[in-house]
C-alpha positions as CSV (number, residue, x, y, z in Angstrom):
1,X,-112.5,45.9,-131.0
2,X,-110.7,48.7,-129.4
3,X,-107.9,50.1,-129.6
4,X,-104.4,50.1,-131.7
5,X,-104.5,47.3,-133.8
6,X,-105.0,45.5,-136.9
7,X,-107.9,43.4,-137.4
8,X,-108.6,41.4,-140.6
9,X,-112.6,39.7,-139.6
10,X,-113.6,36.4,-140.9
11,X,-115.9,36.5,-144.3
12,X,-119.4,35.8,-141.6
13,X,-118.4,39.2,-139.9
14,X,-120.4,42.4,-141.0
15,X,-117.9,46.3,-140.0
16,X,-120.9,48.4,-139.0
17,X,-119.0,51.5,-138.4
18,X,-115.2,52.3,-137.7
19,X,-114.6,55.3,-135.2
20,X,-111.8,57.4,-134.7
21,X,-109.9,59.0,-131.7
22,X,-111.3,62.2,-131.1
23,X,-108.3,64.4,-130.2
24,X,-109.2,67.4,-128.6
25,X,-107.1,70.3,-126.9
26,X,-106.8,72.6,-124.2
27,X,-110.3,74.4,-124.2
28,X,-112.1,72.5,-126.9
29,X,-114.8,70.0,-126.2
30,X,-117.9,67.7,-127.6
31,X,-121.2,66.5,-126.7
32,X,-121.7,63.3,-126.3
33,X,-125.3,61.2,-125.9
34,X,-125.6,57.9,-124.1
35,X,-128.1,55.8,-126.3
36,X,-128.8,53.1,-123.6
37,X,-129.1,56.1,-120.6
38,X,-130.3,59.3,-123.0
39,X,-127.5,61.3,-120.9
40,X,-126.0,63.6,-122.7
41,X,-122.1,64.8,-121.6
42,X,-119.3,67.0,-122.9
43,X,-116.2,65.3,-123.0
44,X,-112.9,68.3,-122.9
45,X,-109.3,68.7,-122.9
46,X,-108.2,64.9,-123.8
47,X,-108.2,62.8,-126.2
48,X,-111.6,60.6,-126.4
49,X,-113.1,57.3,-127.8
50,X,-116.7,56.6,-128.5
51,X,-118.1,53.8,-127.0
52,X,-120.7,51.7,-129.1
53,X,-123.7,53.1,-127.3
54,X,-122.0,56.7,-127.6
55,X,-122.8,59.2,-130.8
56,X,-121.9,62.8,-131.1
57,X,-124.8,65.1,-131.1
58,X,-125.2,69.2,-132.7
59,X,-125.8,71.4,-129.6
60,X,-126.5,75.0,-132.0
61,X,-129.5,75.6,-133.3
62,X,-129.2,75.4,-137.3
63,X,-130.8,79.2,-137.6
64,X,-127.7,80.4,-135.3
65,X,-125.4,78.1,-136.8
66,X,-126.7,80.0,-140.3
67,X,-125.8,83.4,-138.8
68,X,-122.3,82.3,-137.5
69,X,-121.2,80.6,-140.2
70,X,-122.6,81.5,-144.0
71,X,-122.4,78.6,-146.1
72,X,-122.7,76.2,-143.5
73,X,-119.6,73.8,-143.8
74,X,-118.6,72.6,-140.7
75,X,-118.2,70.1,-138.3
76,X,-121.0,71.1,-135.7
77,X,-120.5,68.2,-133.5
C-alpha cells in the first residue's frame, strides 16, 4: 500500500516492513540502490518514498566515518 492511509490487513496477511517518508531539504540528499537494476541514485531536495525494490545504502567508508564522527551514532544513510 502506498500512501496516506489506514490499513487494518486480514489475519492471512504477513507486514514485512513499514517505510516512512523521507523528508529531505534544500541541500540534503540520500543514496538510494535499485535491487532489481543494481543502480544506485541520490535522491535531493524533496521529500521521497522508497519503493519496494528500493533500500538506502552507506556511501562513507566506516574508517572515515570513525574520524568524522567519534562514537559513531548516526544515521549514515
Amino acid at each position: 500500500m502506498r500512501g496516506p492511509c489506514r490499513y487494518i490487513p486480514p489475519l492471512e496477511v504477513e507486514i514485512v516492513e513499514e517505510r516512512q517518508a523521507i523528508i529531505l531539504d534544500i541541500n540534503q540528499g540520500v543514496y538510494v540502490r535499485d535491487l532489481n537494476k543494481g543502480d544506485v541514485k541520490i535522491v535531493r531536495d524533496k521529500t521521497y518514498m522508497l519503493e519496494a525494490h528500493e533500500v538506502l545504502i552507506e556511501k562513507i567508508d566506516p574508517d572515515i566515518d570513525e574520524l568524522l564522527f567519534p562514537g559513531g551514532k548516526r544515521d549514515k544513510t
